[in-house]
C-alpha positions as CSV (number, residue, x, y, z in Angstrom):
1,X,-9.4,17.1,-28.1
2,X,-7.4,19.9,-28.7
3,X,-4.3,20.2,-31.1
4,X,-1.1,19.6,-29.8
5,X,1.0,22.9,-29.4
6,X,4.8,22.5,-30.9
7,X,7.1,24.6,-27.6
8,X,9.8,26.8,-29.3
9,X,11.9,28.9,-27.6
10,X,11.6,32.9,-26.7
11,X,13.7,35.0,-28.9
12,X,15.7,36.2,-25.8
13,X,16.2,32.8,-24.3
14,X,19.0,30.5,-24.9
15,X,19.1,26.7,-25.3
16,X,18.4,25.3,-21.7
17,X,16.7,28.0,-20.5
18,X,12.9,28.4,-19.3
19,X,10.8,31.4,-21.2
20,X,8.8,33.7,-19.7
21,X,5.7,31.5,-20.0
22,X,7.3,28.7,-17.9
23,X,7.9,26.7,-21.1
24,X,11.3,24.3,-21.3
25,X,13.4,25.4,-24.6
26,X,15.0,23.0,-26.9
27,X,18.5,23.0,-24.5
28,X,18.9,18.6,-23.9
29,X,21.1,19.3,-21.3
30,X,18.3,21.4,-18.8
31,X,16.1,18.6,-20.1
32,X,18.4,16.0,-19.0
33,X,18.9,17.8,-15.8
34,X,15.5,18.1,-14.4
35,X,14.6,14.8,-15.6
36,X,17.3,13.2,-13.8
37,X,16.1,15.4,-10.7
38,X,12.4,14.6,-10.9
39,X,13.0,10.5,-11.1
40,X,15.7,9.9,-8.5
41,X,13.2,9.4,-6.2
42,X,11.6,7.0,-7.6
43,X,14.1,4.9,-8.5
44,X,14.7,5.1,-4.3
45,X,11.6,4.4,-3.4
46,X,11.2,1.2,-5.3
47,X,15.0,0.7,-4.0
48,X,13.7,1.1,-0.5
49,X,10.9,-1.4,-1.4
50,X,13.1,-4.0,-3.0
51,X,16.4,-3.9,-0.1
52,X,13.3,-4.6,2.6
53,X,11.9,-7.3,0.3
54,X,15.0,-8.6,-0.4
55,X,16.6,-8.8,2.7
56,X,13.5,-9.3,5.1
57,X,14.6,-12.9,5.2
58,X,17.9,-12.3,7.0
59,X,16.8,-9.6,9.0
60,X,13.4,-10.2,10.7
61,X,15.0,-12.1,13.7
62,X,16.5,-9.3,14.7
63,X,13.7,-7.0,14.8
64,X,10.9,-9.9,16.3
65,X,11.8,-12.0,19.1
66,X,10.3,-15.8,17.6
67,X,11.6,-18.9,16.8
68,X,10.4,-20.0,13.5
69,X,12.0,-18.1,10.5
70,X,9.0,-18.0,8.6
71,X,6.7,-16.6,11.1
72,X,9.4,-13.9,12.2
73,X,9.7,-13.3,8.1
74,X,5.5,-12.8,7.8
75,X,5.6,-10.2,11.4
76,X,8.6,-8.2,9.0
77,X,6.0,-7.9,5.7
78,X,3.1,-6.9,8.1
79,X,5.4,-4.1,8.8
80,X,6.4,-3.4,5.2
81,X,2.2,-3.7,4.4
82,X,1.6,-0.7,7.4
83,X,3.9,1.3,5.3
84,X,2.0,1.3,2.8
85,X,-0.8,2.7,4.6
86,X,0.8,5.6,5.2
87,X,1.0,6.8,1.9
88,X,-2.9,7.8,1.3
89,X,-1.9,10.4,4.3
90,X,1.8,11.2,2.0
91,X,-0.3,11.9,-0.8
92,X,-3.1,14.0,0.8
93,X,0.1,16.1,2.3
94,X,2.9,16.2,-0.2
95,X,0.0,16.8,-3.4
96,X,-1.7,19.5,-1.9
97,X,2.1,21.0,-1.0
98,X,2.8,20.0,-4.2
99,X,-0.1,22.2,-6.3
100,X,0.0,24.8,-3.8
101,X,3.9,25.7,-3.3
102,X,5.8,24.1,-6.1
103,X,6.6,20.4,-7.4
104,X,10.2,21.2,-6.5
105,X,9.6,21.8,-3.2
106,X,7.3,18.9,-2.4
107,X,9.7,16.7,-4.4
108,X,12.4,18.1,-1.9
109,X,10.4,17.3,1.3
110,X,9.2,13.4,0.0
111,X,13.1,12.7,-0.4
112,X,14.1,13.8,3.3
113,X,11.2,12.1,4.9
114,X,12.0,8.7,3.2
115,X,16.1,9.7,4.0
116,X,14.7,9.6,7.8
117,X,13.0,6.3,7.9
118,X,15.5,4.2,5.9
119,X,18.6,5.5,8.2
120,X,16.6,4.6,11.0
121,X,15.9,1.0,9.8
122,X,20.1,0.9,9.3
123,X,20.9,1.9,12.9
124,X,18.3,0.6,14.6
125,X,19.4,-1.8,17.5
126,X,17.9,-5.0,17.5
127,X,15.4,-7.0,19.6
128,X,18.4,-8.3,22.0
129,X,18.7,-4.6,22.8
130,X,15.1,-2.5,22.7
131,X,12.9,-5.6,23.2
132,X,9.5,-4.8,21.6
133,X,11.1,-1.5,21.0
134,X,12.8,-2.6,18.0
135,X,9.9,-3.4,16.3
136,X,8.1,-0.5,17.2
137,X,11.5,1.5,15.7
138,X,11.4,-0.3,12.2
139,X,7.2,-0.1,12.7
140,X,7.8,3.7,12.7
141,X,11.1,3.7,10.1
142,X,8.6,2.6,7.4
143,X,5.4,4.6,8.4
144,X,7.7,7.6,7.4
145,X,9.4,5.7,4.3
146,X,5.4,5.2,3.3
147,X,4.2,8.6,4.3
148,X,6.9,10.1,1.5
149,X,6.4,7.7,-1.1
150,X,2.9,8.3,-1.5
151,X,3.9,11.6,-2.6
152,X,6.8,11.2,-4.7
153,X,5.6,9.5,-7.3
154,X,2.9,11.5,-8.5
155,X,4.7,14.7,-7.6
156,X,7.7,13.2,-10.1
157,X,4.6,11.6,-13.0
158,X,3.1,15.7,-13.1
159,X,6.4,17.3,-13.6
160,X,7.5,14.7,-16.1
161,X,4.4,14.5,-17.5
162,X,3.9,18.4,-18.1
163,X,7.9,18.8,-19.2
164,X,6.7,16.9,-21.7
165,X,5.2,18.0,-25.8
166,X,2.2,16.8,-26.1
167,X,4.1,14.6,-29.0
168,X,6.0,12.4,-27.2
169,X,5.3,12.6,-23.7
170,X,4.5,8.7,-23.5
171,X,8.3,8.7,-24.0
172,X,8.9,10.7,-21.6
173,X,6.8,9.5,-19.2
174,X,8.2,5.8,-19.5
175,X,11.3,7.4,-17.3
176,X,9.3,7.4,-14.2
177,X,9.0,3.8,-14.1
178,X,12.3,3.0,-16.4
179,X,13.6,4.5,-12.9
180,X,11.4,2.6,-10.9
181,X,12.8,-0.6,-12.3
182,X,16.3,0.5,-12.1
183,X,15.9,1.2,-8.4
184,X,14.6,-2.5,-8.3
185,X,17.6,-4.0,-10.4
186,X,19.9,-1.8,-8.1
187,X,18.5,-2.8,-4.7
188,X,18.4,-6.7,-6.3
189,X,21.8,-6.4,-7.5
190,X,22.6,-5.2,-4.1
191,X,21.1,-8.4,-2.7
192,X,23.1,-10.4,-5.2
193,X,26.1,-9.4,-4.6
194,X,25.8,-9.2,-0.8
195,X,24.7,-12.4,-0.9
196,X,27.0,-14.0,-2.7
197,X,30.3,-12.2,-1.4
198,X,29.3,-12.4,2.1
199,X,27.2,-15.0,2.6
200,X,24.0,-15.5,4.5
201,X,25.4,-16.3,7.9
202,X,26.7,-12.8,7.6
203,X,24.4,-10.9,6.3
204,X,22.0,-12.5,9.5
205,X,24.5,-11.1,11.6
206,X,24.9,-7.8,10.6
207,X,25.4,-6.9,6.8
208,X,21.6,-6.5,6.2
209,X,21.9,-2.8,7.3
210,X,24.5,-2.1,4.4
211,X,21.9,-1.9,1.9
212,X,20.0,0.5,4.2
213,X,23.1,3.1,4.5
214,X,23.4,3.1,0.7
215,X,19.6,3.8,0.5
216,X,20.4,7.5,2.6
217,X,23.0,8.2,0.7
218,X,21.2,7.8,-2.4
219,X,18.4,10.1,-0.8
220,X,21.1,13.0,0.5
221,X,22.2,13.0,-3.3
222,X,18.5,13.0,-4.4
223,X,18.5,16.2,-2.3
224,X,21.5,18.0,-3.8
225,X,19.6,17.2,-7.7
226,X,16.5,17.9,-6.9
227,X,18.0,21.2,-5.0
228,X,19.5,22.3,-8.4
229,X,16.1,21.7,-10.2
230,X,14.1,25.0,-11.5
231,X,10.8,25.6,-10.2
232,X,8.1,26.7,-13.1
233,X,7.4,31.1,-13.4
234,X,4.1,29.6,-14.4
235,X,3.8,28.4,-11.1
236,X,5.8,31.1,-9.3
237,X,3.4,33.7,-11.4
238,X,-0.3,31.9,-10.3
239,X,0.8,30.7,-7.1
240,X,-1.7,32.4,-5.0
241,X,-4.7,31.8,-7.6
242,X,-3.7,28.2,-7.0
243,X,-3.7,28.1,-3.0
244,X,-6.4,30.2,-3.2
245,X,-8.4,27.3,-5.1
246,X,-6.8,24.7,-2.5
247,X,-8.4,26.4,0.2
248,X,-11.8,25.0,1.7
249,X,-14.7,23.9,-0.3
250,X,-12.8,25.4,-3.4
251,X,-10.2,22.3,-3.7
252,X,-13.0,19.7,-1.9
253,X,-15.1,21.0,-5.3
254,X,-12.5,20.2,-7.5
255,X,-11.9,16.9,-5.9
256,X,-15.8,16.0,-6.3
257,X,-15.7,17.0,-9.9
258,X,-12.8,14.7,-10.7
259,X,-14.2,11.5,-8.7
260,X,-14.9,9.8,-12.1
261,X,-11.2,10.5,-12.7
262,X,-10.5,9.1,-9.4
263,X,-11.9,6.1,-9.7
264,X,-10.8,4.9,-12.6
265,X,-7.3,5.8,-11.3
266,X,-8.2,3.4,-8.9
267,X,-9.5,1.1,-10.9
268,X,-6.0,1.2,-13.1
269,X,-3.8,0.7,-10.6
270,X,-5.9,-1.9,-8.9
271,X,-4.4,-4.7,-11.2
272,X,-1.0,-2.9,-11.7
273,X,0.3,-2.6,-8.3
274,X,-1.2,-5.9,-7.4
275,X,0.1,-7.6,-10.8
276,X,3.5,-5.5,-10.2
277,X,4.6,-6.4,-6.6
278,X,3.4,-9.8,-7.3
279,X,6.5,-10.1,-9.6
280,X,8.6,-7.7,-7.3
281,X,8.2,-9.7,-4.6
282,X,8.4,-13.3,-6.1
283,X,12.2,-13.6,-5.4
284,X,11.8,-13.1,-1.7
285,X,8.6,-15.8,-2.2
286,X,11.4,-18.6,-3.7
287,X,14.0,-17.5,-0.6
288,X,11.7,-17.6,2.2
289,X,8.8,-20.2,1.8
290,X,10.5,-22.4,-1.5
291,X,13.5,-22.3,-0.1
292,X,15.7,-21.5,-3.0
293,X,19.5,-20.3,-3.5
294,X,19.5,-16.9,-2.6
295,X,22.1,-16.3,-4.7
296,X,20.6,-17.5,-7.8
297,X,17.4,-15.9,-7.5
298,X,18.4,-12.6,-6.5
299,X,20.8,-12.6,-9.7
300,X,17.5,-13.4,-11.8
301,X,15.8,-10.4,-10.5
302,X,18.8,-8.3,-11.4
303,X,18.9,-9.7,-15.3
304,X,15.0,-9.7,-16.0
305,X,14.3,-6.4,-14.4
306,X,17.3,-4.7,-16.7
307,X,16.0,-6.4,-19.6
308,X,12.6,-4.8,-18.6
309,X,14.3,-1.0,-18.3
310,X,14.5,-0.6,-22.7
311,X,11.3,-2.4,-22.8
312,X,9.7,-0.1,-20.6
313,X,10.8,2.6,-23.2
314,X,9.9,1.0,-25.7
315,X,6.5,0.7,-24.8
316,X,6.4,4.4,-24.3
317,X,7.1,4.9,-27.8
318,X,5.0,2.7,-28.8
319,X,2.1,5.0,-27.1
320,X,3.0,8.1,-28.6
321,X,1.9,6.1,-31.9
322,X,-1.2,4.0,-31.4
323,X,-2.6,5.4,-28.2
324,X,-2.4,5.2,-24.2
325,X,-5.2,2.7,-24.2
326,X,-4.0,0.0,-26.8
327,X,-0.9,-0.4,-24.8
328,X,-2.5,-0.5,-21.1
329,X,-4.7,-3.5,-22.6
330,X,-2.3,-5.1,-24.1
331,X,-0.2,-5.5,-20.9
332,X,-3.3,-6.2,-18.7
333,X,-5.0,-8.6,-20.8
334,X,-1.0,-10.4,-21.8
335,X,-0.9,-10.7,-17.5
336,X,-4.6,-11.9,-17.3
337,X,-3.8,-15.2,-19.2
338,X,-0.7,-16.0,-17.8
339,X,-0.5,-15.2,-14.5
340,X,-2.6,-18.0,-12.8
341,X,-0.4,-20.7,-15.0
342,X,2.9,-19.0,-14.2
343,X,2.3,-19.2,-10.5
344,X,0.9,-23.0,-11.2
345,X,4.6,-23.8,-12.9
346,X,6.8,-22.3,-10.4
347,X,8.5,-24.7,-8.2
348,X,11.3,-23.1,-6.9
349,X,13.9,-23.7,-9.8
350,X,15.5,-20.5,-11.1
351,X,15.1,-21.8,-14.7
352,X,11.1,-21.7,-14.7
353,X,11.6,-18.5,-11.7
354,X,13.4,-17.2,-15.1
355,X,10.8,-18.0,-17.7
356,X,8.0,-16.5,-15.8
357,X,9.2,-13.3,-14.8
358,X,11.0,-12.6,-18.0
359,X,7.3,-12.9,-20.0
360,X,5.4,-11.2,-16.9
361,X,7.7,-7.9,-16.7
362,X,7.4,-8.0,-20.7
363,X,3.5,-7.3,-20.2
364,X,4.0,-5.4,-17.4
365,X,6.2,-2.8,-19.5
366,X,3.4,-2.0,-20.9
367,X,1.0,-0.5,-18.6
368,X,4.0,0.7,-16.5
369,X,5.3,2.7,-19.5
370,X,2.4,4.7,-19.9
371,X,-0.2,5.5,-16.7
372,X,2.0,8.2,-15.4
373,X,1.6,10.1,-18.2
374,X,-2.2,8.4,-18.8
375,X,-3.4,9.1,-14.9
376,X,-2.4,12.9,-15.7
377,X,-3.9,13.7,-18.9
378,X,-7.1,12.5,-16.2
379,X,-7.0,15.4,-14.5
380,X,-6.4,19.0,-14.7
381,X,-3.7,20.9,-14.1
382,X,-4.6,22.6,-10.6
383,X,-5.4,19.5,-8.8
384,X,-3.0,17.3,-10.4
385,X,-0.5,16.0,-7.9
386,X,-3.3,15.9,-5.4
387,X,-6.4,14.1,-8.1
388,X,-3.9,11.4,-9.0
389,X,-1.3,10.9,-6.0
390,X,-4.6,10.1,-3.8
391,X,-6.2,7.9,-5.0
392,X,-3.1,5.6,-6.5
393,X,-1.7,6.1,-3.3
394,X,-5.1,4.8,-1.9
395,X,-5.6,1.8,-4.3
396,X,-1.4,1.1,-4.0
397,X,-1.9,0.8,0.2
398,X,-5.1,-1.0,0.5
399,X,-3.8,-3.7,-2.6
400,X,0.2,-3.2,-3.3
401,X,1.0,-3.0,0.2
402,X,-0.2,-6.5,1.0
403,X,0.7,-8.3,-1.7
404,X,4.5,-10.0,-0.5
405,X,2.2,-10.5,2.9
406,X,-1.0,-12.1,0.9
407,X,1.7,-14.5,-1.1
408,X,3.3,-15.7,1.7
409,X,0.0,-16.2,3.7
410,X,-1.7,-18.3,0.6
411,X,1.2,-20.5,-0.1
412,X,1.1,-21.8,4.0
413,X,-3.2,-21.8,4.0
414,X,-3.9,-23.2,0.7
415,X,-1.5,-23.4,-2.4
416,X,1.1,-21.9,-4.0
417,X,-1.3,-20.9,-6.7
418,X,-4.2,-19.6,-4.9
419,X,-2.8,-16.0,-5.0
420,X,-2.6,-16.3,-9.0
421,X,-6.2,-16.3,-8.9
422,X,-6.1,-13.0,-6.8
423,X,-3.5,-11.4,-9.2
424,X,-5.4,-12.6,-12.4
425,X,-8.9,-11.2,-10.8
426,X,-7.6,-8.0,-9.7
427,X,-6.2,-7.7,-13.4
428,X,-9.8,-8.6,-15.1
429,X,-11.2,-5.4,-12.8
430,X,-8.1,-3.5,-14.5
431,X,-9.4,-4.2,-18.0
432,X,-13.0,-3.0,-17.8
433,X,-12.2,0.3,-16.0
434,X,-9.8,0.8,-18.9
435,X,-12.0,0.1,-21.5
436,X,-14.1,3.2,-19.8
437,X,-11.5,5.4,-20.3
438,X,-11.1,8.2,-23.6
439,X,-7.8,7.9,-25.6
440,X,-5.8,11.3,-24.2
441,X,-2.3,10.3,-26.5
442,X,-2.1,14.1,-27.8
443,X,-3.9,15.9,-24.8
444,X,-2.6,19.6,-24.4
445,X,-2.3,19.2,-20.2
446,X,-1.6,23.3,-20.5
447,X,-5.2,23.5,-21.4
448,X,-7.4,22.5,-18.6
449,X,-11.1,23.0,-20.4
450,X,-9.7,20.4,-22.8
451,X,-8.5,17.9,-19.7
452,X,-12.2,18.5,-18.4
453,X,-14.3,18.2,-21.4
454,X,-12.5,15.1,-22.3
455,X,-13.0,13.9,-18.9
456,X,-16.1,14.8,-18.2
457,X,-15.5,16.5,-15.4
458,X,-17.8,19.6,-14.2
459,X,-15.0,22.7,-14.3
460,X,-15.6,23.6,-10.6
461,X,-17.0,27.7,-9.5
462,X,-13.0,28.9,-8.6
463,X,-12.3,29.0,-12.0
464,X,-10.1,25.6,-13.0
465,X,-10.8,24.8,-16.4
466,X,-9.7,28.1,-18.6
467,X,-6.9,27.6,-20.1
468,X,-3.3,28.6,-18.7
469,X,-2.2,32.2,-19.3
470,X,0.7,32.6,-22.4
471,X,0.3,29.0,-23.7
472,X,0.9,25.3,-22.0
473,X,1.8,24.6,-18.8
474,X,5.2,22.1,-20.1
475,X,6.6,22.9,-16.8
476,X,4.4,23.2,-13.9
């Protein structure tokens, strides 16, 4: 492992500004403002996620002409599961636009995708009106909400990831997901309050497409910030050494010699997308099948997932001092042994709904703190958006996206706790591949023979592995 390099500004450049090698100086303020620019869509996307969750309930009959609630309510998470299958195709397209012509500009493009589908979920006319069409219109709303989201996220993990020193970059890395969960508590708190002012007769009727306006407006600002955000001179100055290495068998080499990477991406995110929508999508669980007050539960969602927000921090921290590794197991194993008995105790009560989540999102802090910055320090810098957004996006599609479906679907075939045995297998499979993995807390991501030694990974004949040119890459 190579020493971690301490960035200090140019003696020409000011506070705030970026150096001739790319490099962020000390200026909070430019810090602040990229940061802010690179998470905002992430905290919508998991918004999007949680406003369809949340308010699939009271919108399903509109969009699929049957009788029963509960079967119209399973037809609505079949569509929000084909969404998800989108986003292997999002990641192959946004990462390679992503390592090829800028983070920025990739970012940029994920947002105003996802800003199409969501408006078209809030105009869409309903099944009295289109017929099958309606469906097919919310079908296609969440195929391009999917398609961008497979991108974002590991577009957003790089540039945090490579913003920041070596030093503290678990820190910084606990943003991406500190703004996942807000986006969750936002679009929860949206659902609480709707609920609760409103009322569910209403929001049947017509005030489910609110939450769906106030998603594309958040995505037009996400626009303006991400607009305003600086692109890397490291980037601008290698550009076309970097397409040229995503160009035919040069980037399918690169791809090979990271599969081990790959994998164990998959393998991580295995038990934390299943562990993690589990929880997401338990309050729309206790609506829909345990027929709870909507009102209460959706007001839980909003107080445990803020709690979680700091703790997600904290865990960060915590990383930058004992390791990426320590922390991933802790969370993993701490959602092994109580997930099964969790899902045993819940009976629809918001007290034990409560309990359960509150210790679950505790454990899940953990790993969530951490794997952006962890899944990048697995491979190097040329391939990076591309080597991680894949195959997360993969592993999220084939096991996240079915998860609020797979719930559902258990509780009416078997039992309210068969899925718990799902959750806590998936989580076990989680463990070993972590195990596997080579504490990186410390990894110079600017040095990609380092990432690839580390790795093990086979630098590939175009060249990726030497070092970057004039120091890290703490932008790019």
């Amino acid at each position: 492992m190579t020493a971690t390099t301490r960035i200090t500004p140019e003696p020409d450049s000011q506070p705030g500004d970026i150096n001739r090698q790319g490099q962020f100086t000390d200026g909070p303020s430019h810090h602040r403002r990229s940061l802010a620019g690179a998470v905002t869509g992430s905290t919508l996307e998991v918004f999007d996620f949680t406003i369809y969750n949340t308010f699939a309930p009271f919108f399903a009959a509109s969009f699929f002409a049957v009788g029963n609630a509960t079967t119209a309510f399973l037809q609505s998470l079949i569509v929000l599961a084909v969404g998800f299958i989108a986003r292997p195709l999002g990641s192959l397209f946004f990462g390679h636009l992503s390592d090829t012509r800028g983070r920025r500009i990739s970012l940029y493009a994920t947002s105003a995708t996802a800003l199409t589908g969501t408006l078209l979920i809030a105009i869409s006319p309903g099944h009295n009106l289109l017929g099958i069409g309606a469906a097919i219109v919310l079908i296609v709303a969440r195929v391009l909400q999917g398609f961008a989201h497979g991108g974002e996220q590991p577009a957003a993990g790089a540039y945090v990831s490579e913003v920041a020193k070596p030093s503290n970059r678990g820190r910084w890395s606990s943003v991406v997901y500190m703004s996942i969960l807000g986006g969750g508590v936002l679009g929860s708190l949206l659902g609480a309050v709707l609920s609760s002012w409103l009322g569910v007769p209403t929001l049947k009727a017509w005030a489910w497409r609110l939450p769906f306006f106030v998603g594309a407006i958040g995505s037009i600002s996400a626009l303006v910030m991400i607009h305003r955000m600086p692109e890397t001179r490291v980037f601008t100055r290698e550009k076309e050494k970097v397409r040229a290495q995503h160009s035919g068998p040069g980037l399918a080499a690169q791809m090979w010699a990271a599969r081990r990477s790959a994998l164990q991406i998959i393998g991580l995110t295995l038990g934390l997308t299943i562990a993690f929508q589990n929880w997401a999508a338990i309050g729309s669980y206790h609506i829909a099948i345990l027929k709870a007050n909507a009102s209460h539960v959706l007001w839980i969602a909003v107080a445990v997932q803020l709690v979680a927000i700091p703790v997600v921090g904290l865990w960060g921290r915590i990383s930058d001092r004992i390791g990426r590794k320590p922390v991933v197991l802790i969370g993993f194993i701490g959602l092994a042994v109580t997930t099964y008995p969790f899902m045993r105790f819940l009976d629809g009560s918001a007290a034990r709904m409560a309990l359960t989540m509150g210790v679950s999102y505790f454990f899940l802090a953990a790993p969530l703190s951490v794997t952006p910055a962890l899944m990048a320090e697995l491979v190097p810098t040329r391939i990076r958006t591309l080597g991680v957004g894949f195959p997360y996006a993969l592993a999220t599609a084939i096991f996240g996206g079915t998860v609020p479906m797979l719930q559902s679907w258990t509780y009416t075939a078997f039992s309210h706790t068969a899925f718990g045995i799902y959750v806590t297998a998936a989580l076990v499979v989680s463990i070993v591949v972590t195990l596997t993995i080579p504490e990186t807390r410390g990894l110079d991501l600017g040095d990609d023979e380092a990432v690839e030694r580390l790795n093990r990974i086979t630098p590939s004949a175009t060249g990726a592995g030497a070092p970057v040119a004039g120091g890290p890459r703490t932008l790019d």
